[in-house]
C-alpha positions as CSV (number, residue, x, y, z in Angstrom):
1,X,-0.8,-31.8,74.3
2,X,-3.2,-32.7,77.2
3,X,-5.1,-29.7,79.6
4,X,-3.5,-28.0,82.6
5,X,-4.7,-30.2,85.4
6,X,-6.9,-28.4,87.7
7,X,-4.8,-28.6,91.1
8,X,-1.2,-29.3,92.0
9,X,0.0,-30.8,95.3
10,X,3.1,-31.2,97.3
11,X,3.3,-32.2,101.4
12,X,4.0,-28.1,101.2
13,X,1.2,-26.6,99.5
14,X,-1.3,-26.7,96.9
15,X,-1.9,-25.2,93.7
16,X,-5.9,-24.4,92.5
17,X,-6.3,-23.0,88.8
18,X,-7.4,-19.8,89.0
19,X,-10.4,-18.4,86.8
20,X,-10.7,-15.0,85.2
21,X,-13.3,-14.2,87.8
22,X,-11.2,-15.0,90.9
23,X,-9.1,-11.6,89.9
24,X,-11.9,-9.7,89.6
25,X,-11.5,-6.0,91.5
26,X,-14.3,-7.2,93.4
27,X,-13.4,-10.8,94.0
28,X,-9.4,-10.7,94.5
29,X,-6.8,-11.2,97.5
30,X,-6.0,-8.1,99.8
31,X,-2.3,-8.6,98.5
32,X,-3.0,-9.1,94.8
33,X,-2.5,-5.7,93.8
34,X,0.1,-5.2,95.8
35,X,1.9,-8.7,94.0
36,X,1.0,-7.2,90.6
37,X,3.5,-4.2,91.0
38,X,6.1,-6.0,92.5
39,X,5.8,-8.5,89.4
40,X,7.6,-6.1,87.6
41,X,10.0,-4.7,90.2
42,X,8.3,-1.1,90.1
43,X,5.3,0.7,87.8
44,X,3.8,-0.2,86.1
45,X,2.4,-3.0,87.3
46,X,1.5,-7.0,85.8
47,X,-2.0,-7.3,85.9
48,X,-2.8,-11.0,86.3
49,X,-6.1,-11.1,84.8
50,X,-5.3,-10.5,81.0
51,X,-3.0,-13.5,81.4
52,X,-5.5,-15.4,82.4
53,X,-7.9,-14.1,79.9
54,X,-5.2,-14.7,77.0
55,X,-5.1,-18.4,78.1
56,X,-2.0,-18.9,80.5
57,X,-2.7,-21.7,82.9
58,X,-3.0,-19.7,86.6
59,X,-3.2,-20.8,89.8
60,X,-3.5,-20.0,93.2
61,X,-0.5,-21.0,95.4
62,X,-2.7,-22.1,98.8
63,X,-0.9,-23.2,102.2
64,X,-2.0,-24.1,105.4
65,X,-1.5,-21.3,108.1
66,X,-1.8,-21.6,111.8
67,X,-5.1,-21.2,112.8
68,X,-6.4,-21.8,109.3
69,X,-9.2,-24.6,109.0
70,X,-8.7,-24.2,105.4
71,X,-6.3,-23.0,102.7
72,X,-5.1,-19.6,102.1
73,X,-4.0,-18.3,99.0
74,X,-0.4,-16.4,99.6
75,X,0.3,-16.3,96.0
76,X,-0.1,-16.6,92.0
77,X,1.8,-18.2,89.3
78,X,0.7,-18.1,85.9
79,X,2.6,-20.0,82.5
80,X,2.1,-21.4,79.1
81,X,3.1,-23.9,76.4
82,X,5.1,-22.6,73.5
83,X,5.8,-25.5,71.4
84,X,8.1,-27.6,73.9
85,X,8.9,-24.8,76.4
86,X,7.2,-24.0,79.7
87,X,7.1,-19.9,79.6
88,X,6.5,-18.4,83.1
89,X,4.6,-15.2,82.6
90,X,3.7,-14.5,86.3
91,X,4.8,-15.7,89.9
92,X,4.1,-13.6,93.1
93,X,3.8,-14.0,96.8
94,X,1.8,-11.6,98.6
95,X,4.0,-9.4,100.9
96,X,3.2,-11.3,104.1
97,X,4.2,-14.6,103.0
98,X,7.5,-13.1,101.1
99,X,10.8,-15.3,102.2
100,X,9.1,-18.6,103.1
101,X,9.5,-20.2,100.3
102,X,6.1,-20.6,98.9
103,X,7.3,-19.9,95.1
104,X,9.9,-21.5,94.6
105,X,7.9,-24.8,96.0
106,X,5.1,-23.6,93.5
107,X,7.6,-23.9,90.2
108,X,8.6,-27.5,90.3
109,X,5.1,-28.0,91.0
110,X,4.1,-26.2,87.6
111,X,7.3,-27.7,85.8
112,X,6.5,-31.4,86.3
113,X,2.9,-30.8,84.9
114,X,4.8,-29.1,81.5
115,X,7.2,-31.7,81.5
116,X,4.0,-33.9,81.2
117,X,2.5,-32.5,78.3
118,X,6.3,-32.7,76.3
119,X,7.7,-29.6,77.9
120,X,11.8,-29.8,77.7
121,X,12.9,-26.3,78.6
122,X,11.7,-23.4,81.1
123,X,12.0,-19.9,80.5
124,X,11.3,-17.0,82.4
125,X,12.3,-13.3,81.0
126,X,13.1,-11.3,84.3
127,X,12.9,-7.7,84.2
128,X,16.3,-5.7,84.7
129,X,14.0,-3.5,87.5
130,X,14.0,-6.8,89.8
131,X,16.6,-7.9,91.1
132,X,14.9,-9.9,93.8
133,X,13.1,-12.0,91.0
134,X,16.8,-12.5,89.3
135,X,18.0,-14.1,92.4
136,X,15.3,-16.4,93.0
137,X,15.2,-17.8,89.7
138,X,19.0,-18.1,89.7
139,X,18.7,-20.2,93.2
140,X,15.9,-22.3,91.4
141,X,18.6,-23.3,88.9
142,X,18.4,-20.8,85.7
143,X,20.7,-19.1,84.0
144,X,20.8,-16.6,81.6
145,X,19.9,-17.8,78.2
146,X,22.2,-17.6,75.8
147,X,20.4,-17.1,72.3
148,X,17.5,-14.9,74.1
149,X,16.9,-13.2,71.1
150,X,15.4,-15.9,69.5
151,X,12.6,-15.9,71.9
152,X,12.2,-11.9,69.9
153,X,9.9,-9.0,71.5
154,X,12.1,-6.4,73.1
155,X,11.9,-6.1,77.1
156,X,14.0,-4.1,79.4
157,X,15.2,-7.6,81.1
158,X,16.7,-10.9,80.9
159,X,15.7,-14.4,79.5
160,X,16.4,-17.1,81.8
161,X,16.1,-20.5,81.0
162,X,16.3,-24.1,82.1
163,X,16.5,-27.5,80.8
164,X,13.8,-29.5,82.5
């Protein structure tokens, strides 16, 4: 399988990968930490950065605001190849750019590069804590997967899948 290209474009926004060092205490988004709690609907939170230390390709989800001469990052999605399926480990929106639909223009984004390195199915376990997360994968087209134990390791939530 080929690399995780380094960016990601629609007319909507853009997608940079995201290096261990970017979510560095020091270096990070006022909203990161914030986005890491809601992650997993309550405490404790979903650090980013040992995702991105364990491999998972990451990227910043950049838009153009009003008044902006550049991009601003308003979010994070992170994923990974497990043999042919595209496994969403983290996906967050800072709080002040909630409800504008900046994820879910972010997944197709990540889904078409998968589907370009062989991916044929999306997954995403959603914890039973967030039920904000359920919804907007449901709306993005996944369901609940039906053999979800295959995918093993117990978790207080639901695998969600989807046939790219």
């Amino acid at each position: 399988m080929s690399e995780w290209p380094g960016s990601l474009r629609s007319s909507r926004l853009s997608l940079g990968r995201l290096q261990a060092a970017d979510v560095a205490p020091e270096r990070q988004p006022d909203w990161l930490a914030e986005a890491e709690r809601a992650v997993l609907g309550a405490d404790p939170g979903c650090p980013l950065s040992p995702l991105v230390d364990a491999g998972d390709a990451a990227y910043w989800i950049r838009v153009k605001l009003d008044g902006d001469r550049g991009l601003t990052s308003v979010g994070a999605c992170a994923a990974r190849l497990e043999a042919r399926d595209l496994v969403w480990s983290w996906l967050a929106v800072g709080d002040p750019w909630r409800a504008f639909g900046y994820g879910g223009a972010a997944v197709p984004l990540v889904e078409r590069a998968a589907l370009g390195q062989g991916a044929q199915v999306s997954r995403v376990r959603v914890p039973a804590s967030n039920g904000v997360a359920l919804y907007f994968w449901l709306r993005l087209g996944y369901r609940t997967a039906r053999d979800e134990n295959r995918w093993g390791e117990p978790y207080p939530g639901t695998w969600m899948s989807r046939t790219l």
